[in-house]
N, C-alpha and C positions, 0 to 999 in steps of 0.2 A: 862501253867500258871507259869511255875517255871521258863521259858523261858521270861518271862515279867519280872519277877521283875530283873532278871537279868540284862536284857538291861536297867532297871528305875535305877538301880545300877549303872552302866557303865555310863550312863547318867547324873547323877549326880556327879558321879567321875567327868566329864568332864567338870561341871557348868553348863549346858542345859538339858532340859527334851529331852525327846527322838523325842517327833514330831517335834520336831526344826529341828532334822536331816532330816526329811521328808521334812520340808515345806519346805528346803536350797534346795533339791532334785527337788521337783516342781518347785520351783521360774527359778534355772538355766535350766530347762527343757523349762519354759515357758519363758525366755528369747533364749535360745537358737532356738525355733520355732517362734518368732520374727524377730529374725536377719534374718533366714532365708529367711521370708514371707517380708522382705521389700528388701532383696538384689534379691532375685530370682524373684520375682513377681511383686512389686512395681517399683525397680530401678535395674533393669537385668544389668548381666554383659554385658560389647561389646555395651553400647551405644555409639553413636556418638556425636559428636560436640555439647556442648549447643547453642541453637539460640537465637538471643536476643525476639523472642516471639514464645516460644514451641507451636510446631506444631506435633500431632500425626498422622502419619498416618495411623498406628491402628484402631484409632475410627474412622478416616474420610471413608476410605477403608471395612475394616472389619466390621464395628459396623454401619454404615451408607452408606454403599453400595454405595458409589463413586466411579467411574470410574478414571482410570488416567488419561483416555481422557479430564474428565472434567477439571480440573485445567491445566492441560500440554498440554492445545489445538492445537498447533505447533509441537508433537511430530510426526505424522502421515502427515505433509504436509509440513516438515522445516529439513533442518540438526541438528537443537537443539532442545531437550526437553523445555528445560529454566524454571528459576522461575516462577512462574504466579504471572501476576501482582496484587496490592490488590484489583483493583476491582473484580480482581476474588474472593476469600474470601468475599468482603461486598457483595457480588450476597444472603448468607444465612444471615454472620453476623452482615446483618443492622439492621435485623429482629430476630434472634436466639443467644443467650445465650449474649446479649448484657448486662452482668453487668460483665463478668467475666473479674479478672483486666488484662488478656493477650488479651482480646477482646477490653475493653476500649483501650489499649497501640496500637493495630492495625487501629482502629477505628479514634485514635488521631492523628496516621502517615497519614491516607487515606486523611483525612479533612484536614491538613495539608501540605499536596504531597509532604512529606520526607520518600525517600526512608527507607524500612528496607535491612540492611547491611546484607545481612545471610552468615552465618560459610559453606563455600564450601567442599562439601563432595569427590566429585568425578570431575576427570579432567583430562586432557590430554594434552601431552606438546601441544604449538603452531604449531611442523612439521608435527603433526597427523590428516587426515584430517578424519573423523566420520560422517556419515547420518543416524542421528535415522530414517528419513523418511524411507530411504531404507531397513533398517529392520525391522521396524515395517511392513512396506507393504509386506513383503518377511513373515510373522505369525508369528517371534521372538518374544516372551513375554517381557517385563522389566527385569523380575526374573532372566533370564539367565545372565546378566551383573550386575544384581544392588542387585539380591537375594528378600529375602520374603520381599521389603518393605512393604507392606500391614501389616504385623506383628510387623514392628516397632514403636516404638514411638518417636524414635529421630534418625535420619536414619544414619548407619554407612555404611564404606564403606566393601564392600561384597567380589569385587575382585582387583586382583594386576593389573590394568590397563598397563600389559607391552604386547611389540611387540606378546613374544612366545603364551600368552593368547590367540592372536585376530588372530593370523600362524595357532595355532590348533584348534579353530574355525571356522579358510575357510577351515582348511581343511578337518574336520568332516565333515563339511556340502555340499563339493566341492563347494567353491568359488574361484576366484581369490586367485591369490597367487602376481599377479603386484604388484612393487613397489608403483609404480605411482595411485595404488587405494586408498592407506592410506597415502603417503607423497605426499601432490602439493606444 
């Protein structure tokens, strides 16, 4: 008790009641689990490239059980994965979440047949010649090369696309080590 009036002392010394000191305590707490919860969880560090119409593959992957075969139909029968073109997309979003305004903006490209321009994540010079076919049909995952996209929502790039990468990859797995397999 004699410990209360004490601090209602001191706190009035100061110009403020004493729960002021409290509520200042909370407020910065409960800003400080804000910042958090929108830089960690909403907008994580190590995103990649904005695109001109966000694309998660998160939800499409994870949350909605999409295959990457589905959109990347060429990856298993082509030397490139490649973008998928929009009618891939209008196959759900002619019919699904059709008001959302990154859905109209896609929507208006397709009807329109203007390409979208997308922010290029991953690549390799011109002297590099790569067969996703070949790996993927040899059981390689994505992940190994491109990491958890499924966990992303704006896809960064995972690894450093140089020679010694793809040297210690043939040779983990005894592949070729030929010049002439990765330069034509």
């Amino acid at each position: 008790m004699k410990r209360d009036v004490q601090e209602d002392k001191q706190a009035k010394r100061r110009g403020r009641p004493a729960w002021a000191d409290v509520a200042a305590v909370v407020a910065g707490v409960v800003v400080l689990v804000a910042a958090l919860i929108y830089y960690d969880v909403l907008y994580p560090v190590g995103l990649g490239p904005r695109q001109p119409i966000p694309f998660s593959h998160r939800v499409h992957v994870t949350y909605k059980h999409l295959s990457c075969f589905m959109c990347h139909t060429g990856v298993a029968k082509s030397p490139r994965a490649g973008i998928p073109p929009l009618e891939t997309c209008m196959l759900c979003h002619s019919r699904l979440i059709r008001t959302y305004p990154y859905i109209v903006k896609l929507r208006e490209h397709y009807e329109k047949n203007i390409p979208v321009v997308w922010e290029r994540v991953n690549w390799l010079p011109e002297f590099v010649y790569f067969n996703h076919s070949m790996h993927i049909q040899r059981g390689f995952d994505c992940s190994w090369c491109h990491g958890e996209v499924a966990l992303m929502d704006r896809v960064v790039k995972a690894r450093k696309f140089e020679m010694g990468f793809c040297i210690g990859c043939h040779r983990q797995h005894g592949a070729t080590h030929d010049c002439f397999t990765c330069h034509r």
